[in-house]
ROKOL-465426 format. One record per residue (C-alpha): x negated, y negated, z negated; residue in one letter. Coordinates in steps of 0.2 Angstrom, whole numbers, plus 5000, padded with zeros to 4 digits. Example, Ala and Ser with C-alpha at 12.3 -4.5 7.8 and 13.67 -1.06 7.14 Angstrom:
2
493850224961A/493250054964S/
This chain:
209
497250505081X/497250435063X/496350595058X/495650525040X/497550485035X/497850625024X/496050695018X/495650645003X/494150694991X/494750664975X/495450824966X/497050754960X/497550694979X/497050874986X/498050954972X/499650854978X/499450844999X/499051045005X/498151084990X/499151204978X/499551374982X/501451374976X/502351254989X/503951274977X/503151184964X/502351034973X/504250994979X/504651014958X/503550904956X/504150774967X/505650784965X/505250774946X/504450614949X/505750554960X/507050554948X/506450584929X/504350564932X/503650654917X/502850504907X/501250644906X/500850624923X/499150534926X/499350374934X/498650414949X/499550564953X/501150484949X/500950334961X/500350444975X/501850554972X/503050404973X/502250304987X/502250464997X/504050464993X/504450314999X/503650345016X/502050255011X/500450295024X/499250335011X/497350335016X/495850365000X/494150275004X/492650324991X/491750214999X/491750045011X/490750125027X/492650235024X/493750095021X/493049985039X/493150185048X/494950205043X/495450035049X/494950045067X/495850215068X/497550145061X/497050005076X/496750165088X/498150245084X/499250135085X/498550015099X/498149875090X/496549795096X/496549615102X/497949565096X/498749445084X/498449475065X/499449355051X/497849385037X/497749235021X/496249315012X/494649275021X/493749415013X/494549505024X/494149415040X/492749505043X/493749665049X/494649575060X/493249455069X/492349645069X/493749705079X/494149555090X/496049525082X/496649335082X/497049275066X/497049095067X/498548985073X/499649155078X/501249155085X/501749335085X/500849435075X/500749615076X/500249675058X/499949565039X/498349615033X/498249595015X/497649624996X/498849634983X/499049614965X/499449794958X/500049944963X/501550044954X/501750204947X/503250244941X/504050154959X/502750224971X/502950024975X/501649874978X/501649694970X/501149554977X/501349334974X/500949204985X/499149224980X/499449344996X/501049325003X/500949095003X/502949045002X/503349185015X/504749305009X/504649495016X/505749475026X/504949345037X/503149465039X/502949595052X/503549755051X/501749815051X/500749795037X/499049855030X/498549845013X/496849865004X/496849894988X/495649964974X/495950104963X/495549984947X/497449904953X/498350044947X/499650004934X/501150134927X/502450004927X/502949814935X/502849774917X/501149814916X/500949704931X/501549574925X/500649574911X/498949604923X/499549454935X/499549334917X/498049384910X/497249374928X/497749214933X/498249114916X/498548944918X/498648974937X/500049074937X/500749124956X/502549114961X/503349234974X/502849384965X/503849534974X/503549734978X/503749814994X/504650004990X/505350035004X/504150095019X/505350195031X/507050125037X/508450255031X/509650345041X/511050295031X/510750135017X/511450205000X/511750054987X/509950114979X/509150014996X/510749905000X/509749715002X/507749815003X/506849755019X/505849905024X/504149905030X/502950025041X/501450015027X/499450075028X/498750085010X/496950075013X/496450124995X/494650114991X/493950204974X/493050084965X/493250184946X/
């Protein structure tokens, strides 16, 4: 089982998963941020609130020894060796030669493995442009995707992003820049998700601040 999913060693992750005495003011909290998020809330907390919300797998990593730990047991638990992996970034081909998954000339993939540009606080949501995603929409990726990210990639707002993504890249701007929110497929579609394509989503989040 993915037993690292939900331990995590920094205080403000323990204070919001299992952590706090009063279980009636965790679910204030969230549904705080949910609706009206207190623009007090640290950006951290905030994000992992929201993404939690949103159905988001969360997994923190302090170091990379943790980060290649937890990605064999999302593999584990959910039966994924040897199979086919759409993966862009070849710094990120080590895990997969490591763990015998085929990323080269793929047919059917099984899981996108990927970085992405930033994540977002105030929408518990991740951004990404075809520095990661090439000209594929999300709508044409696998269900299954696992993301690594660094703590450093914390942003409260798409604005702040944005702003990251042009001061990153400068003349070199990407296109396809699009956030995944949605990481659970809804009982009933409300006109808040009429369009969204949901996504069953890993966070591998390594602390690197």
């Amino acid at each position: 089982m993915l037993t690292n999913i939900y331990r995590f060693k920094m205080n403000i992750f323990k204070k919001i998963f299992g952590h706090q005495d009063d279980a009636e003011d965790q679910e204030k909290n969230v549904s705080k941020s949910q609706y009206t998020p207190d623009i007090n809330t640290p950006v951290d907390e905030l994000f992992t609130i929201n993404f939690k919300n949103n159905g988001g797998k969360f997994i923190y990593c302090s170091s990379m020894n943790e980060v290649h730990d937890n990605f064999e047991n999302i593999l584990e638990e959910n039966d994924w060796f040897e199979n086919e992996v759409k993966c862009f970034d070849s710094r990120l081909f080590h895990f997969l030669d490591e763990n015998r998954l085929e990323y080269k000339n793929v047919t059917n993939p099984t899981f996108f493995f990927t970085p992405c540009e930033n994540l977002i606080a105030d929408e518990g949501s991740i951004l990404f442009s075809s520095k990661q995603l090439k000209q594929y929409k999300i709508d044409e990726l696998p269900t299954n995707i696992i993301v690594f990210a660094s703590t450093s990639q914390l942003t409260m707002t798409k604005g702040d992003s944005l702003r990251n993504i042009k001061n990153k890249y400068d003349k070199e701007y990407p296109t396809n820049i699009t956030a995944i929110k949605y990481f659970e497929k809804t009982k009933e579609e409300d006109f808040l998700h009429y369009g969204s394509c949901h996504k069953n989503l890993y966070l591998i989040l390594l602390e690197d601040l």
